[in-house]
N, C-alpha and C positions, 0 to 999 in steps of 0.2 A: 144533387140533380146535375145532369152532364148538359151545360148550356151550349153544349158547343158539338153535337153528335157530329157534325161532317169529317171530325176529324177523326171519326173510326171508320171511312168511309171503307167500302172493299174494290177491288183493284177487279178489272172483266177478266174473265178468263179467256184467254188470247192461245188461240192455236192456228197453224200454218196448213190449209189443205194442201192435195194434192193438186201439180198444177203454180203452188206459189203464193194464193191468194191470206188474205191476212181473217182469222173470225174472231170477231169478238162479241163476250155475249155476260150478259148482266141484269139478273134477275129482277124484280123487285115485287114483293111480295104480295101488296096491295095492290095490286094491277089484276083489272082484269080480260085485259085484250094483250096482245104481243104487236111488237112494231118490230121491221125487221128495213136496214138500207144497206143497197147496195152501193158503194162510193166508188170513183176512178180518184186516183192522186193527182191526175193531169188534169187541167183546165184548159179556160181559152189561153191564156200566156202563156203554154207551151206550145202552140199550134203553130208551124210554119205559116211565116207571112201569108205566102200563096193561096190556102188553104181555110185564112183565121173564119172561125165561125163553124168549121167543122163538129166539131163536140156538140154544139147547142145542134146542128140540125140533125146529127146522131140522135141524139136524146130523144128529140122527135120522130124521128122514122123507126124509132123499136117498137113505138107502140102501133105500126101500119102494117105490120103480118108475120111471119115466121113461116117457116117452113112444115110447121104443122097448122097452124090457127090464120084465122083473119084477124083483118083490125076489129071486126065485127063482134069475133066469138073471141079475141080476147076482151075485149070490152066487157061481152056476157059473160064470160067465166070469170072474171074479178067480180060483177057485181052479184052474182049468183050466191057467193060466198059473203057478200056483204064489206068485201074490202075495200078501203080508201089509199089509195095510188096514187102518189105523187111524182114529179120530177124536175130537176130542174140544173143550169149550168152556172158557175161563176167561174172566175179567173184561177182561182183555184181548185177546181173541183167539179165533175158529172154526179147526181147524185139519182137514185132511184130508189122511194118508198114505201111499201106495203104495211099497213096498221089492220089486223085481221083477229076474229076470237079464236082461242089455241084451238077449238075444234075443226078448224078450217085451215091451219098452220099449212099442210102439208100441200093442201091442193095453191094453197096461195105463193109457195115456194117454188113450186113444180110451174105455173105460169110463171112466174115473174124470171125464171132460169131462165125458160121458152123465150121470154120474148128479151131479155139481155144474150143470148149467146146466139140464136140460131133469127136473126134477124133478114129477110129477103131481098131486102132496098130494091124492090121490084121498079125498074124504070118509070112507068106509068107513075107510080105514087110517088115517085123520088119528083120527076118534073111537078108534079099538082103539090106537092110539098115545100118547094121551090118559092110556088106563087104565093104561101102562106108565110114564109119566112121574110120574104118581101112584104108582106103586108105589115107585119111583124116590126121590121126596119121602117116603113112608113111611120107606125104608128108611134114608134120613138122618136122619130125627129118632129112631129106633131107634140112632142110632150118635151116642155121648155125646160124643166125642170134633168131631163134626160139627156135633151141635144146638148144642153150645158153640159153636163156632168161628164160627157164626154168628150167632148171637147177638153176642158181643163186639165182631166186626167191624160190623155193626149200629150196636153202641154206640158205637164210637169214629170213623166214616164217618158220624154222621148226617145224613140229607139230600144223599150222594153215594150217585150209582150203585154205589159198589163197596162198599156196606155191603150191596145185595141181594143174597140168594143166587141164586147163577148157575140153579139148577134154576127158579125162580120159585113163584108161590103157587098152588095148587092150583085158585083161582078165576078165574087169570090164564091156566092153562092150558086150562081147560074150555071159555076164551073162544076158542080159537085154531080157527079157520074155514079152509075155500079160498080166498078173498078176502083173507081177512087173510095166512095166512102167503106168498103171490104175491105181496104185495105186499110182506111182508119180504124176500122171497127176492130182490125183485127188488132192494131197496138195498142187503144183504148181499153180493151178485154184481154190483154193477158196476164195473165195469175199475179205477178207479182204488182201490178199497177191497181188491183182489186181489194179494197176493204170490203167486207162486211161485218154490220155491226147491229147487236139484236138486244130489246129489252122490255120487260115487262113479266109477264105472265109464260115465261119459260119453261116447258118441261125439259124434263131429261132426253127425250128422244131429240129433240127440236136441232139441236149441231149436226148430228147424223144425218137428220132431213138437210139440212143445210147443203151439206160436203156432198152427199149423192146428188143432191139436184143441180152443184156447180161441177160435178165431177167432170165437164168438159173441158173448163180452164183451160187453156195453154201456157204450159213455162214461156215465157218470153226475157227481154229485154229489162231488165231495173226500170224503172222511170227514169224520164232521160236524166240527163245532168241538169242540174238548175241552171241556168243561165244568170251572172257575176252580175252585180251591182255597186256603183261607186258607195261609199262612207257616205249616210246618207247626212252628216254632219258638216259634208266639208262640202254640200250642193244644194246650193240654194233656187230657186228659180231664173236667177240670172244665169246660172253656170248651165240649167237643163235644156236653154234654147239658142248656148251657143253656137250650133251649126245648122238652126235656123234660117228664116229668109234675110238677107241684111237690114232690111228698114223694119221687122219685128221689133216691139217695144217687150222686154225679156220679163217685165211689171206685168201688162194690160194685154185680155183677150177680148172680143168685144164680138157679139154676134149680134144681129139687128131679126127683127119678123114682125109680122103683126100680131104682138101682143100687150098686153094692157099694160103689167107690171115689170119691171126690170127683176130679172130671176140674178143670182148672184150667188158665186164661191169666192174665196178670199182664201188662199194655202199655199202648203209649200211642201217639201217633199219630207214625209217622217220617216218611220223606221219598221222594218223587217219585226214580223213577230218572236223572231229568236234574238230580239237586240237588248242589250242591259238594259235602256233606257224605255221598253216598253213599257215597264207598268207605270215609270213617271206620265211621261207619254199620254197615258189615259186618266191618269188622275188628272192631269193637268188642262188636257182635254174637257174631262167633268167641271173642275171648276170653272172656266170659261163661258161652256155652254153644254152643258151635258143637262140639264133638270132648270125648273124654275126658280130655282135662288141662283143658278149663276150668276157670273159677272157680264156676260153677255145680254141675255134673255134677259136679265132686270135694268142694263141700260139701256136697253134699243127698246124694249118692250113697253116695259111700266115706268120706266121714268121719262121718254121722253116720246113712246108712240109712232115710230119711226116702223114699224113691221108688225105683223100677224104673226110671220112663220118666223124664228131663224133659231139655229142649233149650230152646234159643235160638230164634228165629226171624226173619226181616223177610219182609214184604210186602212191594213196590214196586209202586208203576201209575205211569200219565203223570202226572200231578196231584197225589198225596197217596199216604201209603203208611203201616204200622203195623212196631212191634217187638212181641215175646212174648216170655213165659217161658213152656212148656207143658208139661203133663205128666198125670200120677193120684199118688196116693197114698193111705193109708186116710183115713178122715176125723178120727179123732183126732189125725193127725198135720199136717194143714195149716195146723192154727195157728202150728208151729214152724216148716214148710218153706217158711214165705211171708217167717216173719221172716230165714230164712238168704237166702235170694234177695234180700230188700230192703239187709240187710248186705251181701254180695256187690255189688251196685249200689251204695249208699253207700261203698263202700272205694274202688273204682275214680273216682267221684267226688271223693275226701279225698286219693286219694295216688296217682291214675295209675295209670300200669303201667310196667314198666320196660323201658329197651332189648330186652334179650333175651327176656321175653316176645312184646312187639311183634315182634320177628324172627320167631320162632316162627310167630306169627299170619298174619305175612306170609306165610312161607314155604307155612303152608297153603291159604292161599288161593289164593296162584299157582299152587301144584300141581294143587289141582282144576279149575282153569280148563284146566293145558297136557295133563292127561290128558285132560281133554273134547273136544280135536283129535283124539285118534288113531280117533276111531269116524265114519265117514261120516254115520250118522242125526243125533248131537250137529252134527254143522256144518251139513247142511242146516239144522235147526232152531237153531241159531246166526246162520246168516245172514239167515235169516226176522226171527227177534228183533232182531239188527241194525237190519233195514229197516222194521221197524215202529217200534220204540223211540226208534230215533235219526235214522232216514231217511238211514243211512248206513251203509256196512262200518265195522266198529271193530275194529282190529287188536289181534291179541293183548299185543304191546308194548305198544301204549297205556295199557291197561288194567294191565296191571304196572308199569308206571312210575308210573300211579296211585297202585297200589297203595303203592311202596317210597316214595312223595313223602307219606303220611301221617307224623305228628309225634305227638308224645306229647301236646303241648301240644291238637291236633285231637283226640284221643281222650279229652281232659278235656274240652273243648266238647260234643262228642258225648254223654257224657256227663253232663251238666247237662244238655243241651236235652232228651234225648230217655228219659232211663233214670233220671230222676230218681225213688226211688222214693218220692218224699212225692206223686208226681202221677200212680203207676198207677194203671190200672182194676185192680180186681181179679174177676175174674168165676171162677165156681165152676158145677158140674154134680155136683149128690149127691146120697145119698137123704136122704128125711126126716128130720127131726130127733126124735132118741129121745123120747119122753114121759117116761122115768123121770127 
């Protein structure tokens, strides 16, 4: 009995249209719809300061007209065919996706080309677009959990692109023209900044439809250069806010509003997804607060009732990346719950972890990774990520043997560089502080 099938997994067949653009495509047999994403390599952190926020309100104004259709009739021409249309922006990445049955493949490629290539950004709808993007940014700073997050991120990225927030600033948005976003659109669309990645229920014609319906592409530009990040080992929180205001505490972010609970991050800056220490990184992550046996979740939680919500977390991007602790609680209580969290960090520092935790941790990991195969949409957008991150398929073995090649001795490094708790940020979202 083969317990272990992922490691015969098969590799997408990866071909370059014309134009530049990257396809990749990966069957699966037991499916019976296709999902097809269109991905840009650039994100909000590429986006000139000037500008930032640009991508996200791209992403939105393709689907307000084209040069053949309205917002209207493409609205009706995907639902006619029964397809589910997604989109969406991160720091890394535009993403745009079609899940349709293969009898409808061709009409669902032929809109979705439509409204990625030949977009109008008709004045009229770009301003009324404008208003909703701002609503948009309203409704983020209304959500304590977000104005935080960005905040902190902010804090500990300063002076990289990925401390901006992906929506952009409300003055950065006002600014955005026909001229200007045509001329984003046109960098964000040229062939070679273009994945596409397709799986499921694949026939043989389905690349062909593909390649004629991008056959506009434009050759352009590589994706820009990445923009340099310091060793994210030798910058801790104190070093990210050295030029900073001077009376900044390089520790403590502290936001005040009217709300009930103190929302709360506790991090510091980790590491680039192409860094050795990433898969420590995340184990190590997991055993803290990744699931309910952590070390976290079980001292703040069930032994001492100090929180509802808090978890682990890592960032990663190409260049630089952060860890969390995140959560709420009341506010009288975060004095205690920061010292358990920082104890928790300290132990793992003083005395490791032992075998059979680590197994544990391992074991989770891997399993979230091999349940993420059995669904057609996770491996389109797995291969996507692939091909942007690493500019390669990276087979699921790989990445488990990764995983089971971490050491204890790696998860005490890990440990010291990155979760050292004399060198978090500690950033807070609460209300006011009582006068009595």
């Amino acid at each position: 009995m083969n317990l272990a099938p992922y490691r015969n997994e098969d590799a997408p067949r990866r071909e370059t249209l014309p134009g530049g653009a990257t396809l990749l495509s990966s069957p699966m047999q037991t499916a019976h719809a296709v999902t097809l994403g269109v991905f840009l390599r650039t994100g909000s952190q590429d986006e000139a300061p000037e500008v930032g926020g640009v991508s996200h309100f791209i992403e939105h104004m393709v689907f307000k007209g084209t040069e053949k259709y309205s917002a209207f009739e493409l609205a009706r021409g995907f639902d006619s065919i029964g397809a589910v249309v997604d989109a969406f922006t991160t720091k890394d990445m535009v993403a745009f996706t079609i899940k349709v049955l293969p009898e409808y493949f061709r009409r669902g490629v032929e809109l979705l080309a439509e409204m990625l290539l030949r977009p109008t950004f008709a004045p009229e709808l770009v301003t009324m677009e404008q208003q909703v993007v701002l609503e948009e940014i309203q409704e983020a700073l209304d959500t304590p959990e977000d104005r935080l997050h960005d905040a902190f991120a902010a804090r500990l990225y300063r002076g990289h692109g990925r401390g901006r927030p992906i929506l952009g600033q409300p003055s950065a948005v006002l600014g955005f023209d026909h001229a200007l976003l045509l001329r984003e659109h046109r960098r964000l669309m040229s062939g070679p900044n273009v994945v596409i990645s397709m799986s499921g229920n694949i026939q043989p014609e389905f690349p062909g439809l593909v390649a004629e319906a991008f056959a506009d592409l434009q050759p352009g530009p590589e994706a820009p250069e990445r923009p340099g990040a310091p060793a994210a080992a030798d910058h801790g929180a104190a070093a990210m806010v050295a030029d900073g205001e001077p009376n900044e505490d390089p520790f403590v972010l502290e936001i005040t509003s009217p709300v009930i609970q103190t929302y709360f991050e506790l991090g510091n800056l980790g590491v680039p997804y192409g860094h050795p220490d990433r898969m420590g990184v995340h184990l190590l992550n997991n055993i803290l607060g990744g699931g309910m046996s952590s070390r976290v979740f079980q001292a703040v939680r069930e032994r001492e009732g100090l929180a509802y919500t808090v978890y682990n977390y890592v960032d990663m991007g190409r260049d630089i990346g952060l860890v969390s602790c995140a959560g709420s609680c009341s506010p009288d209580k975060f004095a205690r719950l920061a010292e358990v969290i920082r104890g928790e960090y300290r132990r793992v520092m003083d005395q490791g972890v032992e075998p059979r935790e680590l197994d544990s941790n391992r074991a989770q990991l891997k399993s979230q990774l091999i349940f993420s195969l059995e669904g057609m949409v996770n491996r389109m957008y797995r291969l996507a990520r692939n091909e942007i991150h690493y500019g390669r398929f990276v087979p699921v073995a790989e990445i488990v043997d990764e995983i089971d090649a971490v050491t204890g001795q790696d998860i005490l490094d890990c440990a010291a560089r990155y979760f050292d708790p004399d060198a978090l940020l500690i950033a807070v979202h609460g209300p006011e502080p009582s006068s009595a």
